[in-house]
LUMDREN-711748 format. One record per residue: x, y negated, z negated of N, C-alpha, C, O in turn. Coordinates in steps of 0.2 Angstrom, whole numbers, plus 5000, padded with zeros to 4 digits. Layout:
N
XYZXYZXYZXYZ ...
end
This chain:
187
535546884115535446914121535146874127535246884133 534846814125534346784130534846734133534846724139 535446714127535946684128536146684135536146634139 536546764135537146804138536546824146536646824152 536146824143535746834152535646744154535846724160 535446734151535546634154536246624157536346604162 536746644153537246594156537346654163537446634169 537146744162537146764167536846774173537046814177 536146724172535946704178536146624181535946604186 536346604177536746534179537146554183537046534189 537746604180538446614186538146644192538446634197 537446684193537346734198537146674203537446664209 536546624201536346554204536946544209536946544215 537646514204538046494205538346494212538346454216 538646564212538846614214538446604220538546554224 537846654220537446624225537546564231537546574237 537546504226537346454231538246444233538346404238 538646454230539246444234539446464238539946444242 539046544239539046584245538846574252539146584257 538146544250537746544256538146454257538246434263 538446404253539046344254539446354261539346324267 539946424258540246434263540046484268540546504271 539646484270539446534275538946464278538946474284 538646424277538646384280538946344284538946324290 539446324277540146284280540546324287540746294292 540446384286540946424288540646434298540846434303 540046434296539546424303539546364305539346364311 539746304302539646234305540546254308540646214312 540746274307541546274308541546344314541846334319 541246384314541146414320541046374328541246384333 540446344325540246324331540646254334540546234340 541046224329541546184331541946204333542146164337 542246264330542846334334542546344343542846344348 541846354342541746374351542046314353542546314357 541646274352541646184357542446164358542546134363 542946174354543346154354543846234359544346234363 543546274358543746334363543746324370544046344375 542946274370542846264376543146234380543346244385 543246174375543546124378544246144380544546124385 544546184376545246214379545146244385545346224390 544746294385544646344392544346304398543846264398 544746314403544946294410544346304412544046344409 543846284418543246304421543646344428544146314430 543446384430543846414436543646354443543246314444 544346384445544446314450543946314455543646264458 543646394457543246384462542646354462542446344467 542346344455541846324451541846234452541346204454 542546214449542646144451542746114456542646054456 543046164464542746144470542246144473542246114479 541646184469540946174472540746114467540146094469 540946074463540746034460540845974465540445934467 541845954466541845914469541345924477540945884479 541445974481541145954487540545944487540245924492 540045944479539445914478539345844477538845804478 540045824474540045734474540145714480539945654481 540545754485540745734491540145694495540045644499 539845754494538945754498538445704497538145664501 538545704489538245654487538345554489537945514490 539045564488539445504489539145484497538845434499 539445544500539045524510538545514509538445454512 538045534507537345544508537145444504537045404508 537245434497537145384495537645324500537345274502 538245334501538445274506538245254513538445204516 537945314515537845294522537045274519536945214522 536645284516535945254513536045194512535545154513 536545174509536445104507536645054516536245014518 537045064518537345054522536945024527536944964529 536245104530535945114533535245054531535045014536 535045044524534644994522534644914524534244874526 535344904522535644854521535644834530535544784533 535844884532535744854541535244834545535044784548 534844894544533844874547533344824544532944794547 533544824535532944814531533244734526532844724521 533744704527534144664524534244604529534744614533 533944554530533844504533534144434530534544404534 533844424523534144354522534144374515534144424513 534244314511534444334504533744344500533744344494 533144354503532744354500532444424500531944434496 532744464506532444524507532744564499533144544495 532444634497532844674491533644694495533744724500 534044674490534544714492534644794491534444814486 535044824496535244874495535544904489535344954487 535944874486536344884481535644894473535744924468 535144864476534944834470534344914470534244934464 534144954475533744974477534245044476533945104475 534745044476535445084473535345134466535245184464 535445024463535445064456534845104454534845154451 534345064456533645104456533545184456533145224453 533945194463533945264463534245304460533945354458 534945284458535245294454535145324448535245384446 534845274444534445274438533945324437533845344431 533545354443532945394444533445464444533345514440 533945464448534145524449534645554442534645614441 534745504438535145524433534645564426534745614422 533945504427533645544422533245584423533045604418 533045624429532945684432533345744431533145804431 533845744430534345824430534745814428534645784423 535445834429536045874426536345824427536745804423 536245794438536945754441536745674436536245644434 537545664436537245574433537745534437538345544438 537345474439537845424446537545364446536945354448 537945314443537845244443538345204447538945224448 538145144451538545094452538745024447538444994443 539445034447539644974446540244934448540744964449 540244874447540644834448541244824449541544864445 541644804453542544824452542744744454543344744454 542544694454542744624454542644584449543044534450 542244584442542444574437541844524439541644494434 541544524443541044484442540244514446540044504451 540044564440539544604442538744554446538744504444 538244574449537844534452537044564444536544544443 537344624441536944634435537444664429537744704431 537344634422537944644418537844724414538244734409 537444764417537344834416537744874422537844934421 537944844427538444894431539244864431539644844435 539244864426540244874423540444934420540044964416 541044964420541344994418541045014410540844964407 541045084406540745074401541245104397541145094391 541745144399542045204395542745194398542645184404 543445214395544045224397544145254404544645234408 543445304405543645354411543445284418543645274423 542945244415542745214420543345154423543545144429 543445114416543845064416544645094419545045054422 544845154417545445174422545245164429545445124433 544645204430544645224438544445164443544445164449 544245124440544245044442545145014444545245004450 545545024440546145014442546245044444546145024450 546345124444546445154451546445144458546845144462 545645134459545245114464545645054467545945054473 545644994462546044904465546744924466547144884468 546844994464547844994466547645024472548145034476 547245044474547345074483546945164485546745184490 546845194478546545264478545745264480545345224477 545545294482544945314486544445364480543845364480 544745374477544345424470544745434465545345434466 544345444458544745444453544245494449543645474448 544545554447544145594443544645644438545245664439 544145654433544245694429543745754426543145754427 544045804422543745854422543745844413544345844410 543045844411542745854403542545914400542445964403 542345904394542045954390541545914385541645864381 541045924386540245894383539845964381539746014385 539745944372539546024373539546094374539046124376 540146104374540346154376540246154384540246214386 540146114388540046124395540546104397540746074393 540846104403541446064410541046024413540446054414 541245954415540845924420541445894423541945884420 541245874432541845834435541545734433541045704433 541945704431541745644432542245634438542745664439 542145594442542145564448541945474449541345464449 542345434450542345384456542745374461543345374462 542145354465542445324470542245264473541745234469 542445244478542745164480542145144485541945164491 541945094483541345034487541645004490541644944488 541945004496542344924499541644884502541044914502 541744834504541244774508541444804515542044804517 540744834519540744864525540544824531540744834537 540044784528539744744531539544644530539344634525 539544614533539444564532539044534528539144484524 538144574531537544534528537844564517537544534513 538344614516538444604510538544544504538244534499 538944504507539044434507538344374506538444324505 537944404507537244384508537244364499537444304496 537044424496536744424490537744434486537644464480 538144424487538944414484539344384487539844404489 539144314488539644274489540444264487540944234490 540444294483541144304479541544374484542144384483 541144414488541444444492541744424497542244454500 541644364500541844334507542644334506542944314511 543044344501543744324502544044404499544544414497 543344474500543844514500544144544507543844544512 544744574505545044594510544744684515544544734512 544844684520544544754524544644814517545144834513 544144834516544344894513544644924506544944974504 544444824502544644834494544144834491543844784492 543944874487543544904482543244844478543544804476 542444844479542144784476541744834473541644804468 541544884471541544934467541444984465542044994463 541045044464541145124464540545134462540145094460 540645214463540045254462540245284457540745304458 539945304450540445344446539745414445539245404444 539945454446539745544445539845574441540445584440 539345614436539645654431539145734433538545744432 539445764435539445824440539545874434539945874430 538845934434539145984429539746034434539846034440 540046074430540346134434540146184432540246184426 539846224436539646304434539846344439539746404439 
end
């Protein structure tokens, strides 16, 4: 009898823990079913137009800033560059919140070897950009969220840039020395 209840609490054991297996398993498979739901489902467009006209903003706001620096506060090569003073912000504003926006490089010859391209979306939109487009973006799914990524285009606007990238002096009006890249939630 002592037998027949041991192997009987064996199978119930058993039993047991293959249940709560699959009901595990089966809840790690849900939640991989949402993510991947998510990822299928579309973010409403009106939703991803309030995103881009927030890169738009953003883009104006940070290029006329650099712009404006580099013109009043950028003297010789010894002053801080604008660019540099960029990533800086950049860097501040990314690990504050949601928006995320670094600069880098589109000439192959970066002035710090942390603003290159890091990821496929960046490295396409880099060629985009040197084939002649003004922005390049795409729309992701990061658990379970939509976000816009976005770059767009740095050309050399002004002379004193030349200052601190001598390697700029032989670009042409209004070709991409390198981008702003933006990772925008959409809600």
């Amino acid at each position: 009898m002592k037998k027949k209840l041991c192997v009987l609490a064996v199978c119930i054991a058993a039993t047991v823990v293959f249940m709560l297996a699959a009901m595990v398993s089966s809840g790690d498979t849900s939640v991989a079913m949402a993510e991947e739901q998510a990822k299928e489902a579309k973010p409403k467009k009106a939703a991803v137009e309030r995103s881009r006209k927030a890169v738009q903003t953003l883009d104006n706001i940070f290029k006329q800033t650099i712009v404006l620096v580099t013109d009043k506060y950028v003297h010789d090569e010894d002053d801080f560059a604008a660019g540099s003073a960029a990533v800086l912000l950049f860097k501040n504003i990314s690990e504050s919140g949601d928006n995320k926006v670094r600069l880098i490089d589109a000439t192959g010859e970066p002035y710090d070897d942390e603003n290159v391209a890091k990821d496929d979306f960046e490295r396409e939109g880099i060629k985009r950009l040197k084939a002649g487009d003004q922005i390049y973006e795409e729309i992701v799914s990061k658990d379970g969220k939509h976000q816009l990524r976005t770059l767009t285009a740095v050309p050399v606007v002004m002379q004193k840039c030349v200052m601190c990238h001598a390697h700029y002096a032989d670009a042409k009006k209004g070709e991409p020395i390198g981008a702003i890249s933006y990772i925008v939630p959409i809600e």
